[in-house]
C-alpha positions as MATLAB code, in Angstrom:
seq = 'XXXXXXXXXXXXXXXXXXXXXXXXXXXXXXXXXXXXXXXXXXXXXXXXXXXXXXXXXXXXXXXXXXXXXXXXXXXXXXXXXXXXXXXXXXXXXXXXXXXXXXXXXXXXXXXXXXXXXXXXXXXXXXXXXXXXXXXXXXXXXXXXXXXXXXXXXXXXXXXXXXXXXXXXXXXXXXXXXXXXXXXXXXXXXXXXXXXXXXXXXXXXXXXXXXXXXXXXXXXXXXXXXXXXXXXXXXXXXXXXXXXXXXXXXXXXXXXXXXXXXXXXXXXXXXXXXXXXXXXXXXXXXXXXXXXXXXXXXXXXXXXXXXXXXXXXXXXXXXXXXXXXXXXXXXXXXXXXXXXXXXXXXXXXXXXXXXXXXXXXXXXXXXXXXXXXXXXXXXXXXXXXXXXXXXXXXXXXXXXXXXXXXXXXXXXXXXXXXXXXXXXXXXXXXXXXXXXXXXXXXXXXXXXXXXXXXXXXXXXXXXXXXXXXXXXXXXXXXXXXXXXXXXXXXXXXXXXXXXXXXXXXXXXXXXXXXXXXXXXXXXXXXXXXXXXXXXXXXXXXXXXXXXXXXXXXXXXXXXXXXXX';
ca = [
      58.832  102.441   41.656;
      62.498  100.705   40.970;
      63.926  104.069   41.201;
      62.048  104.913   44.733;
      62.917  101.645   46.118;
      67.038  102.044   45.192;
      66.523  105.809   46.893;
      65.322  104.389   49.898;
      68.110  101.211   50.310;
      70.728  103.803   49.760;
      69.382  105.854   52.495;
      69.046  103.135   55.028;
      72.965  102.642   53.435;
      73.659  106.000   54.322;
      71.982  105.909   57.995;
      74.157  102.672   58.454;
      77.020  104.105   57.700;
      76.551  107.164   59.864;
      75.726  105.308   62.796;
      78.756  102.854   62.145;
      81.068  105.540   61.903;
      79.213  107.175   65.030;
      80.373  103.842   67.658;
      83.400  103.687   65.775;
      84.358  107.032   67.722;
      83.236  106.103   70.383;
      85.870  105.444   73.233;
      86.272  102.123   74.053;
      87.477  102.802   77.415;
      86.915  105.053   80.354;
      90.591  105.632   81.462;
      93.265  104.511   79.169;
      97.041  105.046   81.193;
      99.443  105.160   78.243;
     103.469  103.543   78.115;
     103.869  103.177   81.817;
     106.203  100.785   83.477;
     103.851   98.364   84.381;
     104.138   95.917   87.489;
     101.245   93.881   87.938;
     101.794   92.421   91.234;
     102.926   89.289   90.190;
     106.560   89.599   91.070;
     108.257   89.253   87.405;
     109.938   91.993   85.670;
     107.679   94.960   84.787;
     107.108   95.307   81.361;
     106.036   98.879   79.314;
     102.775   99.591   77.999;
      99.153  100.347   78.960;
      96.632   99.609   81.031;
      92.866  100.234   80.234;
      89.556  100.772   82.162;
      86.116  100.789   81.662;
      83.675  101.061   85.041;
      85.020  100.078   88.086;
      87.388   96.859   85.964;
      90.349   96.849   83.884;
      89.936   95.477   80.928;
      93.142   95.259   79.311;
      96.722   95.234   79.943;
      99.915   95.874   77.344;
      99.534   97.603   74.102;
      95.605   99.304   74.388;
      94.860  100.108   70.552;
      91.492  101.856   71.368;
      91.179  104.917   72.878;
      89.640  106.085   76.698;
      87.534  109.327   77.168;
      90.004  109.998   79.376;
      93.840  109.340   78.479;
      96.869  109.998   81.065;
     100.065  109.837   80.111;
     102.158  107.262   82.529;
     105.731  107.870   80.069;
     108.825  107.631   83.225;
     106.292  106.081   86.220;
     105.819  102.839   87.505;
     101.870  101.658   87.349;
     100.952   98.914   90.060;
      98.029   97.742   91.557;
      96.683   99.478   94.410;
      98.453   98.687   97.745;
      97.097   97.132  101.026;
      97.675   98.895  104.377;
      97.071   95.198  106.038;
      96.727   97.077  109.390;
      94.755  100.336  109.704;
      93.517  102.163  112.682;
      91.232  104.226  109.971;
      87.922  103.322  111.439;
      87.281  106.800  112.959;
      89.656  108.972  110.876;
      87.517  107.700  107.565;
      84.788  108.834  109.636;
      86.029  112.719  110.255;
      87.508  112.499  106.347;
      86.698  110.624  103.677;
      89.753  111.614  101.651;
      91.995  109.100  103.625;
      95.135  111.452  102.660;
      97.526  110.218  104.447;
      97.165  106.664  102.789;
      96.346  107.739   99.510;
      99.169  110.062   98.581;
     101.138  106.956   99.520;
      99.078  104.424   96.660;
      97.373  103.431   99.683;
      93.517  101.979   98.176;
      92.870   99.268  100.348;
      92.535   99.407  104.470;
      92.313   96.473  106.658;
      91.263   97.072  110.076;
      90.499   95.084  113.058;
      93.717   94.358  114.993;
      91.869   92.817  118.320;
      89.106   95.617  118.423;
      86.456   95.847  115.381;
      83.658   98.501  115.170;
      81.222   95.351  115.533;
      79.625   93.440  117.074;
      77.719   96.313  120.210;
      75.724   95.867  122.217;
      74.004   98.935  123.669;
      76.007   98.997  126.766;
      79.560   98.856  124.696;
      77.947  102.063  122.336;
      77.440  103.829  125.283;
      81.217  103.153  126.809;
      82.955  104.095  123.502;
      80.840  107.025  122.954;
      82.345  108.388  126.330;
      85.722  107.282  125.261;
      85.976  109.181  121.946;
      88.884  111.453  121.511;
      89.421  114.644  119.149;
      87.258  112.858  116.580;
      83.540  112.709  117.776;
      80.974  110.489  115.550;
      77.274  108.860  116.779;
      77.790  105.189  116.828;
      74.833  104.569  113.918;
      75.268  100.599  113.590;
      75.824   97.635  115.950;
      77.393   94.983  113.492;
      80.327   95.008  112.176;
      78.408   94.502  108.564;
      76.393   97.071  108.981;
      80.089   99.505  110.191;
      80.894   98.633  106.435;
      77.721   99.680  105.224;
      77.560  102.665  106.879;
      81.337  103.498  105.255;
      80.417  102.916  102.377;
      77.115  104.790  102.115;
      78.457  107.482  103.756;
      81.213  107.655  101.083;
      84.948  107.141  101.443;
      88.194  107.249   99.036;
      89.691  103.594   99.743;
      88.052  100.478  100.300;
      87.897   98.912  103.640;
      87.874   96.051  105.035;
      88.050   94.131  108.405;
      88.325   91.196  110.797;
      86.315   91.028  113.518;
      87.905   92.030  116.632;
      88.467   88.555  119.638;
      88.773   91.274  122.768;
      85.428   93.254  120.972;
      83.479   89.463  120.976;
      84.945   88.975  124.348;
      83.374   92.411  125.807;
      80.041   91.737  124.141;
      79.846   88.872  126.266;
      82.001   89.149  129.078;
      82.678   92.858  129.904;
      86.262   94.162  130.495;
      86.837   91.640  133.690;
      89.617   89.107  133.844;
      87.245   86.246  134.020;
      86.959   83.252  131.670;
      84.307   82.259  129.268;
      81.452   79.543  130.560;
      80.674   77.310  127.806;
      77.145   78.867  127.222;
      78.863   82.224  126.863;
      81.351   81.291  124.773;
      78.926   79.322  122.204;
      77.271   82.762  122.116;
      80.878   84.303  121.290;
      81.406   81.721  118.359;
      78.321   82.927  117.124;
      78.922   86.576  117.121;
      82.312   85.092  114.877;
      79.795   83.475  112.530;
      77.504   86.108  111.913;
      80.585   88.536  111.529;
      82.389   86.028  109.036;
      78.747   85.907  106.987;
      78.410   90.194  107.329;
      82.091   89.974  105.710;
      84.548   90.168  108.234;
      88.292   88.575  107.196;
      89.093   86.387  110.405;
      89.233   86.894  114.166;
      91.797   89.174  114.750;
      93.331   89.682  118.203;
      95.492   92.028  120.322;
      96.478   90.023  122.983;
      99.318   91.947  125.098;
      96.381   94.447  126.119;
      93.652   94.029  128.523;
      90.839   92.398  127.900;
      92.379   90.721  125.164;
      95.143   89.484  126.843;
      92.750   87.529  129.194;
      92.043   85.142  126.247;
      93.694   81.872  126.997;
      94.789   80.087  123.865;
      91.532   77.344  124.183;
      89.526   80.503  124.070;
      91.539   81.938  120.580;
      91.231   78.497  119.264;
      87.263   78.220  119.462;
      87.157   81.540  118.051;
      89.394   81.144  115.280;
      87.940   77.607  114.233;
      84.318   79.378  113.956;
      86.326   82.103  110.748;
      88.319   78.953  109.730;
      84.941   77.108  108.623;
      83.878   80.076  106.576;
      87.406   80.643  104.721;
      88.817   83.451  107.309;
      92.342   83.709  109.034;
      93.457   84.454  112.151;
      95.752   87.411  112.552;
      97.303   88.876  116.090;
      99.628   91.147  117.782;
     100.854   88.212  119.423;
     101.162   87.340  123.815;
     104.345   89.431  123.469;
     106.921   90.904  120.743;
     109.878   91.060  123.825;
     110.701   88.578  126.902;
     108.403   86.133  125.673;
     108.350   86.219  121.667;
     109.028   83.009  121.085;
     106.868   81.388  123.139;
     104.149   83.993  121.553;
     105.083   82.987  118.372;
     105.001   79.275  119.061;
     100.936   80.210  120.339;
     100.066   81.653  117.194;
     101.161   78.813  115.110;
      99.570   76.319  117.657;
      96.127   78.587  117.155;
      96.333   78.233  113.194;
      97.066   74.385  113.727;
      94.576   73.544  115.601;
      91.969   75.968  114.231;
      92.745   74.615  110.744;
      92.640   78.854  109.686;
      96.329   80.315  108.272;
      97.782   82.912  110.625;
      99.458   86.103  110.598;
     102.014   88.025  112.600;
     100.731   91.503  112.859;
     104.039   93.934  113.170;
     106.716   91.297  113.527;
     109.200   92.352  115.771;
     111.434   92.053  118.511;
     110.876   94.711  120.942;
     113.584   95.621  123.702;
     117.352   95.435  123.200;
     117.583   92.261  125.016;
     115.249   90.922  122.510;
     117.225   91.955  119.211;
     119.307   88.630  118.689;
     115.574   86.582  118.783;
     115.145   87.161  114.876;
     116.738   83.921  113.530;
     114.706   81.998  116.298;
     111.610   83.759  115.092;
     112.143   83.446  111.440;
     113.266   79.580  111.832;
     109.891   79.027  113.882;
     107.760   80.632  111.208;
     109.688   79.059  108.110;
     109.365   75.681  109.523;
     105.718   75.689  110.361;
     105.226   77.055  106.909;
     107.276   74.053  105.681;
     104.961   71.835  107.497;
     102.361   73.331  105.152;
     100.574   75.767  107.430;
     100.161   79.120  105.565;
     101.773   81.574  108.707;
     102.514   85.127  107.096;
     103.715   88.335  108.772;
     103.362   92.259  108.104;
     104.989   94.946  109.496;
     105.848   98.821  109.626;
     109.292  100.048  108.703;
     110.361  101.629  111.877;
     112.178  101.090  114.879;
     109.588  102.707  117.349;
     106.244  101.547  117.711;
     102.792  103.320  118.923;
     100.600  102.527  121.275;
      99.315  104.159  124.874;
     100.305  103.952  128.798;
      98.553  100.838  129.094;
     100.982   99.314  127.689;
     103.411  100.666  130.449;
     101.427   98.964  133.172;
     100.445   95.359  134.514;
      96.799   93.857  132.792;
      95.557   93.137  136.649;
      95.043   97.038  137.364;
      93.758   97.189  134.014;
      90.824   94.681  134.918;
      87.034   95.838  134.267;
      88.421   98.760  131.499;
      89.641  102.322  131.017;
      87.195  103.454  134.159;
      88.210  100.402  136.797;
      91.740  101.272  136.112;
      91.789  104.828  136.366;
      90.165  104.581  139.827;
      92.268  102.018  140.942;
      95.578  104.469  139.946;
      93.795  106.951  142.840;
      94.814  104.260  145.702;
      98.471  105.184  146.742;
      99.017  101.365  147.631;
      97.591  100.223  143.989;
     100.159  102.813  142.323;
     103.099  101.468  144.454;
     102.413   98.458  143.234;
     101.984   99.240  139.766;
     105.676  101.663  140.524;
     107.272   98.917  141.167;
     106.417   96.304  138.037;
     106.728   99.033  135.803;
     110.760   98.948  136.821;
     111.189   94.862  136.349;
     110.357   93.033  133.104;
     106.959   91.841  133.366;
     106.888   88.418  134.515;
     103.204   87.639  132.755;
     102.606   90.776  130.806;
     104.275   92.900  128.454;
     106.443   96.002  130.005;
     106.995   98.510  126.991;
     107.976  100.770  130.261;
     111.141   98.712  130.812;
     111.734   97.419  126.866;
     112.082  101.565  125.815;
     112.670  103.435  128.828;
     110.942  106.769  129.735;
     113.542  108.699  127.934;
     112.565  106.898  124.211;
     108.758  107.442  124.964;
     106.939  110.162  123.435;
     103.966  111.284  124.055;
     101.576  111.940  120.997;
      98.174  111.907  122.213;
      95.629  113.055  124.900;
      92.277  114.192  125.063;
      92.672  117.135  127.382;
      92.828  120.261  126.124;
      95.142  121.010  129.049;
      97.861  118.483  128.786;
      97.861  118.782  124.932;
     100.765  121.623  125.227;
     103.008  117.811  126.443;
     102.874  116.589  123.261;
     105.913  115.381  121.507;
     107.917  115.568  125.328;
     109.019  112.559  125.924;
     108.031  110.951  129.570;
     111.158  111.738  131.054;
     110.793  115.480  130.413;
     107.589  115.570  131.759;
     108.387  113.905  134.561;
     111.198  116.292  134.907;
     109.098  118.998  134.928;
     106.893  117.736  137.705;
     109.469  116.909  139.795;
     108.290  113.237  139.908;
     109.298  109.867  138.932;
     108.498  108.372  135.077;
     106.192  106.062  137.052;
     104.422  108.331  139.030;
     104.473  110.714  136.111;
     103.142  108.075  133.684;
     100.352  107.120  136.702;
      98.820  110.628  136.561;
      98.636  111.169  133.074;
      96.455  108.412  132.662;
      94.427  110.009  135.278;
      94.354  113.711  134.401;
      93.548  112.776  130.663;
      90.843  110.033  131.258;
      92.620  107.736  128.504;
      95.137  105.532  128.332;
      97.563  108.371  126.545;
      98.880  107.932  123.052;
     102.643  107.321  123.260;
     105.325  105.846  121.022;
     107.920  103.711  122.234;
     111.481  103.029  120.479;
     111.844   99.743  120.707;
     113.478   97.834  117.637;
     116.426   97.266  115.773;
     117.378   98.872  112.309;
     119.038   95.622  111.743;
     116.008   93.956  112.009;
     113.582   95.656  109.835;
     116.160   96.211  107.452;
     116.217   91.733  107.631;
     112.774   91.715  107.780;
     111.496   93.669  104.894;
     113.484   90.696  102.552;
     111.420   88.017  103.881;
     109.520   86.558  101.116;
     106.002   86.196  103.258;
     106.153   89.735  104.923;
     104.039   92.090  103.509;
     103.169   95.560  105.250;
     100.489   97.706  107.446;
     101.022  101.164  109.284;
      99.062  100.605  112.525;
      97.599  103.926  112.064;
      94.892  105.686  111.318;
      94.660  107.560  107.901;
      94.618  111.042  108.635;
      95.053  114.499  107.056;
      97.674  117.381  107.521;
      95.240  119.960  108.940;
      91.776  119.895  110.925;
      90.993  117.987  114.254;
      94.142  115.521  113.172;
      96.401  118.292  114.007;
      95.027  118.271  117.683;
      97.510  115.593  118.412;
     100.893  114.003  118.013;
     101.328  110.914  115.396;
     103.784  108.155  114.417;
     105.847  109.130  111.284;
     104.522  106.079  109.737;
     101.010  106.951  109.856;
     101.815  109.240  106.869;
     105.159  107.482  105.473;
     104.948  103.472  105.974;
     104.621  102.742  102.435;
     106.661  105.603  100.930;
     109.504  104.562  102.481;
     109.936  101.386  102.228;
     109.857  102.152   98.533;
     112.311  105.029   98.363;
     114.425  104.321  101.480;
     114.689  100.372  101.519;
     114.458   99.511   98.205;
     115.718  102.632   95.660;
     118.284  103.971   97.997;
     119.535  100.501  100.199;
     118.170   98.259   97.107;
     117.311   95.508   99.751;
     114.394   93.913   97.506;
     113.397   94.836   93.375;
     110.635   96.949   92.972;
     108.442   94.289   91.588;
     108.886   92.426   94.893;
     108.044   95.230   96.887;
     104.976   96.162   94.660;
     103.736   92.160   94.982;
     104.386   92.415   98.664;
     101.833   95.284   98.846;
      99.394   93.954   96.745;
      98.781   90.192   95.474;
     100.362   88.995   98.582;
      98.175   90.094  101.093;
      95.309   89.514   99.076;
      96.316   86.245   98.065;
      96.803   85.943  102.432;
      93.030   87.628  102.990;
      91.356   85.586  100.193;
      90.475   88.960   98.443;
      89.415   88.323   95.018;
      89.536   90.126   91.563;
      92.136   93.021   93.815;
      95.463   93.115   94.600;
      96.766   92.999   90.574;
      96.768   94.177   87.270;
      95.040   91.705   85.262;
      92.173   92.306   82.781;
      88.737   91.368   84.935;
      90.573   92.733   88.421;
      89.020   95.522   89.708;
      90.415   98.976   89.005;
      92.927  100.112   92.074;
      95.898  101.446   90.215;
      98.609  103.830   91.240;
     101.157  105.889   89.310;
     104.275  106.755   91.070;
     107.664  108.164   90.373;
     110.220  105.335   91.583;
     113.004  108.113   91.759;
     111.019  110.710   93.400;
     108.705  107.882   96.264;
     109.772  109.321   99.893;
     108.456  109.758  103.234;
     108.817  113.527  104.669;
     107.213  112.714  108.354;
     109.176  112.635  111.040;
     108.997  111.724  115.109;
     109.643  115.685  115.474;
     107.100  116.951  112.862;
     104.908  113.837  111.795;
     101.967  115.868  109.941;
     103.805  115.430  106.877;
     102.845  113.928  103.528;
     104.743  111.397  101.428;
     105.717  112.074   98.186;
     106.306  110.701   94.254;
     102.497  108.917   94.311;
     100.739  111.019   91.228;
      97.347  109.796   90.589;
      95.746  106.933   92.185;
      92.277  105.229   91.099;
      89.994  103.263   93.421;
      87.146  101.193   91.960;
      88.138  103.231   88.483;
      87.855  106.436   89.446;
      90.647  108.936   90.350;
      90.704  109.787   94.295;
      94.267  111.563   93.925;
      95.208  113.399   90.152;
      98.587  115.333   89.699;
      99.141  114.783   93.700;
      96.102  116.408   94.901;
      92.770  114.713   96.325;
      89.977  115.097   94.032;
      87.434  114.580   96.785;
      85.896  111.530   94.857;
      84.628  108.950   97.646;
      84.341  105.440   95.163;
      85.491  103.187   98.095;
      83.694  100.027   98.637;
      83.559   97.493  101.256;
      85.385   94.700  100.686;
      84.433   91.562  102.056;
      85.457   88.196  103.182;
      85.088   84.479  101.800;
      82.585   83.686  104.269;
      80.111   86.719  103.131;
      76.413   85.171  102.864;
      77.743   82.066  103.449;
      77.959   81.277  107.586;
      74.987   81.750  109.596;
];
């Protein structure tokens, strides 16, 4: 019996020892990314070693003893968190591809939309108007909140995560329409609300766009009561300020008066100073901002790292012929005494608007982008040739495209200083967004022109302004594109290597980072970004997308929290 009962305890040994040795094989970790030059977004000096995921988290950082089902080999590349494009125009190119190329061969795992317009709140009136208004990219509008926008993202699968504020001129239409007309105090309690319920569905802040119409026909008492609504539930407030020209300091004075008295911090979407005559503002600008933040408000800016910006012809013409939206104002361009009118601001600074007409000149605008098959051949002609061509004036020219195209044009206007980024991009609290959507080299994206910096914002202000004009260390720029903005948005657990933090990582060659786009041939992807990992799992390997669509929605402080 002795003998029976000894057989049996060394069998159970045996078993024990087998399934011991069994877990001790085991990996420990999912992903393990060995002797990298690791910086974790803090700022300090990287440091070599490894960083190691399990899930969707990392779980360790520095020497990784155990082993990952999957190992990659980071020997000679830099490793940093995932970076934040803090203003994307990717709500309808996610939409046509998932793959978000353009971004993500950049390290690109975070977008942050929302600059004035959101995809939420709609009514059924404002579905119906932007349905008609689509352009090469057609979609069903399948939600009415912005919360349920996210959703729909998400479920439908997408490479990065997004994220967004909710949009002051979108509020404003729910409520008001597209008419120069001010808020009564009923219909403005019901546009605080629509702020609420957006801050509780996730939204970041109220962000505005307030040199276009409607949004520029938000008066600053209007902004305030919006703001203070995303300031109770932990949001910001975030604009392409009253103007970036003539009036920029008086813009940027606004803004910091908004985040004052709205008690929410602020941000400066694409600081800069637009128009020659406007170049010798940036000390003003910078000792307006520096102060307030020495007062102890939290005011931040972003930017994009060239001198011309993107927009349409809207921005070409006065807000008053602009009144009631896209339809009111191309009907209005039919009446020859409207159009002399408009002729004739479009050739004076605008005395209570912004003229990106007479900041660039019709012989530094391009246009990039039109609906119509038949004007589509203009693309990449600036408005000077085209006028040329049609033997009329810019103004006249710039007048009927609007018309003949039904939209307000895509066009990009040189505007800015070298100087000036070059000053900006060393400014401790600016951190950087492309103002573009996130597209792809091929399908319905090649339809139309683009801004260089839709595909090469980030790339080069790593290879350009800080390997080759060493403006700012590495590990500056790397915590300017990732704990600093989501230190600004209140992200948490993103934005940093740390062990808990969720897994966005890229891999990138520091000697090899550069952008390829250009103004003459913009479909062009960055390179040096190698493999980049969103939520833990790899959306880009050796360069190429991998088609994997782990991108979440990412939401604000407020989230189940305001209604």
């Amino acid at each position: 019996m002795a003998g029976r009962q000894n057989i049996g305890r060394s069998l159970v040994l045996v078993a024990s020892w087998i399934a011991l040795t069994a877990a001790s094989a085991e990996p420990a970790y999912d992903i393990v990314i060995r002797g990298g030059t690791i910086y974790d977004g803090s700022g300090k000096a990287p440091l070599t070693g490894d960083v190691a995921i399990k899930d969707d988290r990392i779980v360790a950082v520095g020497k990784v003893e155990g082993k990952g089902r999957s190992e990659v080999s980071a020997s000679g590349m830099a490793v940093a968190p995932g970076f934040i494009n803090m203003l994307s125009w990717a709500t309808e190119s996610l939409i046509a591809d998932p793959r978000s190329q353009s971004d993500i061969r950049q390290g690109v795992t975070l977008e942050v939309m929302g600059e004035g317009w959101s995809m939420g709140p709609m009514n059924a009136a404002m579905k119906v108007q932007e349905t008609e208004r689509q352009g090469d990219i057609k979609y069903a509008i399948e939600w009415t909140s912005l919360g349920d926008y996210l959703t729909y993202l998400e479920k439908r699968g997408i490479a990065p995560n997004v994220a967004s504020f909710v949009g002051a001129a979108t509020v404003r239409i729910h409520e008001l329409g597209e008419d120069d007309v001010d808020p009564t105090p009923e219909q403005l309690a019901r546009m605080q609300a629509l702020v609420r319920q957006a801050m509780d569905e996730g939204a970041l802040g109220v962000g505005s766009s307030i040199i276009y119409a409607p949004g520029s026909y938000a008066e600053t008492d209007e902004l305030v009561a919006l703001t203070s609504e995303a300031a109770k539930c932990g949001g910001m407030y975030i604009s392409h300020m009253r103007s970036e020209g003539d009036r920029l300091e008086e813009a940027v004075d606004e803004l910091i008066e908004i985040s004052r008295r709205s008690g929410a911090p602020a941000e400066i979407y694409h600081l800069k100073m637009a128009g020659r005559d406007n170049w010798g503002k940036y000390d003003s600008v910078v000792k307006k901002v520096e102060a307030a933040r020495a007062a102890g408000q939290r005011i931040t800016a972003d930017m994009y790292t060239y001198t011309a910006g993107a927009t349409g012809l809207d921005a070409a013409m006065p807000t008053w012929v602009q009144a009631g939206g896209l339809e009111a104002w191309i009907e209005r361009l039919k009446d020859p005494a409207t159009r002399a009118r408009v002729a004739a601001e479009m050739r004076k600074p605008g005395s209570d608007w912004e003229n990106l007409f007479y900041g660039a000149g019709a012989d530094k605008m391009i246009l990039s982008g039109f609906k119509s098959d038949k004007l589509k051949p203009l693309t990449g002609k600036t408005l000077a040739e085209v006028a040329a061509m049609r033997g009329k004036s810019p103004e006249e020219t710039a007048m009927d495209l609007v018309v003949e195209d039904g939209s307000r044009v895509g066009t990009v206007y040189f505007l800015m200083s070298e100087d000036n980024v070059r000053k900006q991009v060393q400014l401790p609290w600016m951190s950087f967004g492309s103002d573009a959507a996130s597209q792809s080299a091929e399908g319905v994206f090649l339809k139309s022109g683009s801004h260089p910096r839709t595909y090469g914002n980030f790339a080069r202000l790593l290879g350009r302004y800080v390997r080759d004009e060493k403006l700012i260390p590495l590990e500056q720029a790397v915590y300017r594109l990732t704990t600093l903005p989501a230190t600004n948005l209140g992200i948490k657990e993103r934005g940093a290597l740390k062990p808990g933090y969720y897994a966005d990582v890229v891999i990138f060659d520091p000697a090899k980072i550069a952008d390829r786009a250009t103004f003459e041939a913009p479909h062009q992807y960055a390179t040096g970004v190698r493999d980049v990992f969103v939520n833990g799992a790899a959306v880009l390997k050796d360069g190429e997308p991998t088609g994997a669509t782990p991108g979440r929605a990412v939401r604000g402080a407020g989230f189940g929290k305001c209604r």
